[in-house]
C-alpha positions as CSV (number, residue, x, y, z in Angstrom):
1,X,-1.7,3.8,14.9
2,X,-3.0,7.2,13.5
3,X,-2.4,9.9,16.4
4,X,-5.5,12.3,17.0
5,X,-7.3,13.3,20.0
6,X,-11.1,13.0,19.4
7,X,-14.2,13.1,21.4
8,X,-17.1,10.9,21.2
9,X,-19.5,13.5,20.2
10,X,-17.0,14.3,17.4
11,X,-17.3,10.9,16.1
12,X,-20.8,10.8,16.5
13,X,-21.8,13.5,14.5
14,X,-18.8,12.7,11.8
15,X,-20.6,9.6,10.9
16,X,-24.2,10.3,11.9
17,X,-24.8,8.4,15.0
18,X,-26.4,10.0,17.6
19,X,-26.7,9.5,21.5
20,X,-24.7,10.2,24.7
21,X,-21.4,9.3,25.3
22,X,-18.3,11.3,26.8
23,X,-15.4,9.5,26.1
24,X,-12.2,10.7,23.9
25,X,-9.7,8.8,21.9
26,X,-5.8,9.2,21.2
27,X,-6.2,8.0,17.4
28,X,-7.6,5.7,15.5
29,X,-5.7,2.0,15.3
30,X,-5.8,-1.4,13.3
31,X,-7.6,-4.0,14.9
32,X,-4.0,-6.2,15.1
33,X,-3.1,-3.0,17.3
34,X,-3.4,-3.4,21.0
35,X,-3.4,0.5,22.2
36,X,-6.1,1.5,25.2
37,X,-8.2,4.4,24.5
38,X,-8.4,4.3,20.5
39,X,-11.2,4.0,18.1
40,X,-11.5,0.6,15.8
41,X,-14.0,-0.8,13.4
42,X,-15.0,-3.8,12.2
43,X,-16.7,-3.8,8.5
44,X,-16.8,-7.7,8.5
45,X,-17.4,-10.8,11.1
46,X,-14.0,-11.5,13.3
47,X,-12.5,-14.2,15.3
48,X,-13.2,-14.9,18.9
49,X,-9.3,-13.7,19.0
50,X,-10.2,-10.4,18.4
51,X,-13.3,-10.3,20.1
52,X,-11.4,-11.4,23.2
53,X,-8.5,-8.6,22.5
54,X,-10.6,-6.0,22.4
55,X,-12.7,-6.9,25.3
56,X,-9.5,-6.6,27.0
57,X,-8.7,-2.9,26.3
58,X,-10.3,0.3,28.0
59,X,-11.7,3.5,26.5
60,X,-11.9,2.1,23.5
61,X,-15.0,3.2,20.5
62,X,-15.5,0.5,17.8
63,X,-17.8,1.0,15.1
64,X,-19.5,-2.3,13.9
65,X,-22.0,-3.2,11.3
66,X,-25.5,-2.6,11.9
67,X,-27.1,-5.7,13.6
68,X,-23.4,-7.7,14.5
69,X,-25.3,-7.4,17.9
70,X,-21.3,-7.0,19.5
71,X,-22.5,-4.5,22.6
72,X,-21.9,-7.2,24.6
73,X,-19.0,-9.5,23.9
74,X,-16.3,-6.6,23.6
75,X,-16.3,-6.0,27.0
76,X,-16.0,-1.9,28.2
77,X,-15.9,-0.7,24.6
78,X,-18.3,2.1,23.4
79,X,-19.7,-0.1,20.5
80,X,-21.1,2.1,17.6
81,X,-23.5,0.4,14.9
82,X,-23.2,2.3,11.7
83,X,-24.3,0.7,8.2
84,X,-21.0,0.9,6.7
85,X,-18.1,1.1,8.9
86,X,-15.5,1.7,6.7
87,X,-17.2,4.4,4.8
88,X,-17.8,5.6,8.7
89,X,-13.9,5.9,9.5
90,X,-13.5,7.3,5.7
91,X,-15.5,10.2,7.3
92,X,-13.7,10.2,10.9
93,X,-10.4,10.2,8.7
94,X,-11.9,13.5,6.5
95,X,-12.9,15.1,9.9
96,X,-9.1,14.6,11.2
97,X,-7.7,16.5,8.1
98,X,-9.9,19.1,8.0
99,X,-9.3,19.7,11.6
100,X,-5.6,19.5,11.4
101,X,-6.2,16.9,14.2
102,X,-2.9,15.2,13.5
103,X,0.1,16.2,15.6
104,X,3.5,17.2,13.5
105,X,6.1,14.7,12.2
106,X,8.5,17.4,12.7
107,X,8.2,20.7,14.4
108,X,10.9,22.8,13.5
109,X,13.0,23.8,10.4
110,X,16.2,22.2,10.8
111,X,18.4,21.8,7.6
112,X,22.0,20.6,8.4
113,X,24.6,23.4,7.0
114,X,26.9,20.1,5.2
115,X,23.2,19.5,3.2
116,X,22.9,20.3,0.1
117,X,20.0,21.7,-1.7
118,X,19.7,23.1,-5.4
119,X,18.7,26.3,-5.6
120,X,15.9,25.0,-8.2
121,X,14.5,22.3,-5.5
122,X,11.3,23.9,-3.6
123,X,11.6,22.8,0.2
124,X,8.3,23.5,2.2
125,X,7.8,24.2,6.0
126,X,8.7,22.3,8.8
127,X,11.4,19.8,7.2
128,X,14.5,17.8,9.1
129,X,17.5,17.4,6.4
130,X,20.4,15.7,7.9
131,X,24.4,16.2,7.3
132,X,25.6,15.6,4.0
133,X,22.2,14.9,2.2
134,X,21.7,16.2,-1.3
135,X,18.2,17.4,-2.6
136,X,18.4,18.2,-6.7
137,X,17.0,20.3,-8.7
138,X,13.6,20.4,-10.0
139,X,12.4,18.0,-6.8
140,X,9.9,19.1,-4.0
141,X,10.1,18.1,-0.6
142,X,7.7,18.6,2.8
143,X,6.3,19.7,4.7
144,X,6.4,17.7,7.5
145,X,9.2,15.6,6.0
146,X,12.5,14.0,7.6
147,X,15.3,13.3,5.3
148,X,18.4,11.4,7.2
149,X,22.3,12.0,6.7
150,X,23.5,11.6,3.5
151,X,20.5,10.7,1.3
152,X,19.9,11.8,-1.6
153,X,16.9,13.1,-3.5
154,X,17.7,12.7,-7.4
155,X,16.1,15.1,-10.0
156,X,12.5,15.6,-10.6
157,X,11.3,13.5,-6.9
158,X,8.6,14.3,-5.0
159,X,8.6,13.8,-1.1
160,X,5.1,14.9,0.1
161,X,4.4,15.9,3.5
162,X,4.3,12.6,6.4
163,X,7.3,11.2,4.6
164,X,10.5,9.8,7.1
165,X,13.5,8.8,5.2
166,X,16.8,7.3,7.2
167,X,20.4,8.0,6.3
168,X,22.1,7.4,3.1
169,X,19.1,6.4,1.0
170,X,18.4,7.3,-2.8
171,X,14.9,8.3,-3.6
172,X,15.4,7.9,-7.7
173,X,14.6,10.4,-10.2
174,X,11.1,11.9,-10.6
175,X,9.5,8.9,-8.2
176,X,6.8,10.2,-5.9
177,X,6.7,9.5,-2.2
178,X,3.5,10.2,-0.6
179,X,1.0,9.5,-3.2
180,X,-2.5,9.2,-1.9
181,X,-3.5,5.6,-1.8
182,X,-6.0,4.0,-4.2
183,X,-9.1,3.5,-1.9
184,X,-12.1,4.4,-2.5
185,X,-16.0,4.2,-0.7
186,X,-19.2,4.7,-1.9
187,X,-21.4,7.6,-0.4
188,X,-25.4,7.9,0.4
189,X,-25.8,8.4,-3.2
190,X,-23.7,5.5,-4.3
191,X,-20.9,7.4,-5.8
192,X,-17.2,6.6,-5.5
193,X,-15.5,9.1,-2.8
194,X,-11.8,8.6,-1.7
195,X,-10.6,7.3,2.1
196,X,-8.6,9.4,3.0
197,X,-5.2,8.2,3.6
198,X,-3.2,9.5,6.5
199,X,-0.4,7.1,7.5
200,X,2.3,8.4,6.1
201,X,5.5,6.8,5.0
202,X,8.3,5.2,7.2
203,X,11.4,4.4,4.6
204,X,14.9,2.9,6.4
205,X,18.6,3.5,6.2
206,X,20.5,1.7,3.1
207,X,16.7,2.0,0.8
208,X,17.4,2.8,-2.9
209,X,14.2,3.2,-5.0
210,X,14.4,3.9,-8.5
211,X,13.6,6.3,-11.2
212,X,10.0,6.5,-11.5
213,X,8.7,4.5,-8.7
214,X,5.8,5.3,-6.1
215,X,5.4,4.5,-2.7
216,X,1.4,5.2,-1.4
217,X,0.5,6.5,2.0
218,X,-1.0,4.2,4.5
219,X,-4.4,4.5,5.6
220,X,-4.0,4.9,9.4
221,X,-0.9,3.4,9.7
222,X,2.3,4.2,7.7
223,X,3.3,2.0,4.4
224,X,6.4,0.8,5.2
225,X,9.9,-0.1,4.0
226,X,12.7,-0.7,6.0
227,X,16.8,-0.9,6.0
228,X,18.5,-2.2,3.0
229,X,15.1,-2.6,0.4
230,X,16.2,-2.0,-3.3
231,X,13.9,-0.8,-5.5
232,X,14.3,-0.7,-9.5
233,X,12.8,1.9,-11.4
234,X,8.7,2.1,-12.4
235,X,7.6,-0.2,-9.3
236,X,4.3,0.5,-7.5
237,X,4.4,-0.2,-3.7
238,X,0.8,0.4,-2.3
239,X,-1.0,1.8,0.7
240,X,0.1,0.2,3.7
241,X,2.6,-2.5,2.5
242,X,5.0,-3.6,4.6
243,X,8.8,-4.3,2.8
244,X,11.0,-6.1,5.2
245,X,15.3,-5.8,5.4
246,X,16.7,-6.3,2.3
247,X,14.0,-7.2,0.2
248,X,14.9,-7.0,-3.5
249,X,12.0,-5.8,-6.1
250,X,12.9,-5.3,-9.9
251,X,11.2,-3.2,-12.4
252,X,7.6,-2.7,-13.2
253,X,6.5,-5.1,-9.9
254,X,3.3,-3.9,-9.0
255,X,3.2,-4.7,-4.9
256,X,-1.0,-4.2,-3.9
257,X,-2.2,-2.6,-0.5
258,X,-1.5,-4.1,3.2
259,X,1.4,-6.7,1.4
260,X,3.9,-8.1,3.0
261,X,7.0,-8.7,2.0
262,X,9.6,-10.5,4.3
263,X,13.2,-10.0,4.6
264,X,15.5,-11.4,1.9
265,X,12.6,-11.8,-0.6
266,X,13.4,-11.6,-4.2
267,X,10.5,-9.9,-6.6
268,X,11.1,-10.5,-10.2
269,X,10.3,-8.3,-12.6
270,X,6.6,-7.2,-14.2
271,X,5.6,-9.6,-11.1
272,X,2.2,-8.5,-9.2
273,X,1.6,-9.0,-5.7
274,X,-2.3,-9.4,-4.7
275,X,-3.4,-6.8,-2.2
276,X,-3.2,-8.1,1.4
277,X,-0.8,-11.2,0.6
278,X,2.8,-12.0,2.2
279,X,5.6,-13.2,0.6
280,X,7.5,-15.4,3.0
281,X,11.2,-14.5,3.8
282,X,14.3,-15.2,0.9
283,X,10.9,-16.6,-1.6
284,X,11.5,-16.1,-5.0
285,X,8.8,-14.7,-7.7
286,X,9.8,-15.3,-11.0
287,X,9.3,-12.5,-13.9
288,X,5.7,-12.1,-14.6
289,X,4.6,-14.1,-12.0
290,X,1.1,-13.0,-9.9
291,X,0.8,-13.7,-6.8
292,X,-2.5,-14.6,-5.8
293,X,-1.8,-16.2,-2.4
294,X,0.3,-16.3,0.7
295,X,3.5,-17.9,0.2
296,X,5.9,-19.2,2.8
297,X,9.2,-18.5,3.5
298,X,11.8,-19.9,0.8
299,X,9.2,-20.5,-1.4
300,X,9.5,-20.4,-5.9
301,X,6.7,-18.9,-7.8
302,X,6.8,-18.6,-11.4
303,X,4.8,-17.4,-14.4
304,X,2.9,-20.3,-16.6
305,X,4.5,-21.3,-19.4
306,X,3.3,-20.3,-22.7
307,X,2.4,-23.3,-24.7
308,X,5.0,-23.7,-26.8
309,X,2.8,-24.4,-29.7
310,X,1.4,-21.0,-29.6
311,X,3.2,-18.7,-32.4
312,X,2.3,-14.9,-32.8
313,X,-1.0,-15.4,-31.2
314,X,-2.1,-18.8,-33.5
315,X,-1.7,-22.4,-32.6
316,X,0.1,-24.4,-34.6
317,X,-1.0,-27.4,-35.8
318,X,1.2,-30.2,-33.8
């Protein structure tokens, strides 16, 4: 859940709806969420599941697609109709940044005296650096950004603000944590603008990830990757992924937004995960693979095969 206390007349006039309406939200949350008091949408048709969940919670606003007709099967929530929710929350989103809506990761200073931090790294603000961690030169870190006891930040990395790393993690050289995710709507006059993306990033105890690497912000909620992931270098891990306990991914894997990777999974290298799939726990994608669809736990997926008749792009004659 994104934390930010709004007002219904804010979101109103953030996304162009008018009317009456004095109710006022803590954040904005996923629709899997079950938090009172938060503001939702709903950009497609959902199951009687989630009708019923949401139904259930209070001082709730969810914006729906013009003519869903869902006033009245979600119970006591403000129901907004808006042509486009998800370009609506793109705007509710800008209006939280712009604001400074968002409450503090961290509010104080507080750099351990047993860290240590090159005189050539540039540490911003409001920061939390734990005992024994190691920040090198030429790297940039916060604000807004918790590094645990003895991690280390190698040469070159960039921790942007929203960023929470545990203790005795390796954040390879020149990777970039925090990179704004790679979503995108479409305005009144059709044009591409960017969501933005304020999730942050949630990264465990034990993580290694390598030289080169980037890990996206989530959208509302953070992209996560928790205790004991390794990471080679040049990997892409997405806006809002999810990489469970000791998850292994190899070089140049390309991981899309809102995966899920479960513990013990093994991600072979130049492999692609399709946006919004999950990779059941201890499966295994081979090198190259693409991974299209959900696979269960202990699963194999390889690459095809190139036809072995195939020679420096002709077919030979059998």
């Amino acid at each position: 859940m994104l934390r930010a206390t709004l007002h219904e007349q804010e979101i109103r006039r953030a996304i162009g709806v008018p009317g009456e309406g004095d109710l006022i939200v803590n954040g904005v949350a996923p629709l899997d969420a079950t938090e009172d008091r938060c503001l939702y949408f709903i950009h497609h048709d959902i199951t009687i599941a989630v009708r019923e969940s949401l139904a259930a919670r209070s001082g709730c606003i969810v914006i729906v697609r013009r003519g869903l007709a869902l006033a009245s099967e979600l119970g006591a929530c403000r129901v907004l109709e808006a042509a486009q929710p998800r370009a609506s929350i793109a705007k509710v989103l800008g209006f939280i940044r712009t604001e400074r809506r968002q409450p503090p990761w961290v509010d104080a200073r507080k750099i351990a005296r047993e860290a240590v931090i090159s005189p050539l790294a540039v540490v911003e603000g409001n920061v939390e650096i734990g005992e024994c961690a190691l920040v090198e030169p030429f790297c940039t870190v916060g604000p807004d950004v918790v590094i645990g006891r003895g991690s280390m930040i190698r040469s070159g990395a960039r921790i942007y603000p929203r960023v929470s790393i545990g203790e005795e993690s390796v954040i390879g050289a020149n990777a970039v944590i925090g990179s704004e995710g790679f979503g995108f709507v479409r305005d009144e006059a059709g044009n591409k603008t960017r969501i933005p993306h304020l999730g942050g990033i949630i990264i465990g105890s034990h993580v290694e990830i390598g030289a080169l690497s980037v890990v996206q912000y989530g959208t509302i909620s953070p992209t996560i990757i928790e205790d004991y992931v390794k990471i080679d270098d040049n990997v892409e891990v997405a806006h809002n992924a999810h990489i469970a306990r000791n998850v292994s991914v190899t070089g140049g894997v390309v991981i899309g937004g809102s995966a899920v990777i479960e513990t013990e999974a093994w991600i072979g290298i130049n492999s692609s995960i399709r946006d919004g799939r999950r990779v059941g726990s201890r499966a295994l994608v081979g090198m190259d693979a693409s991974v299209q669809d959900d696979l269960a736990d202990n699963a194999v997926v390889r690459a095809p095969r190139p036809d072995v008749r195939m020679h420096l792009g002709k077919k030979l004659t059998p």
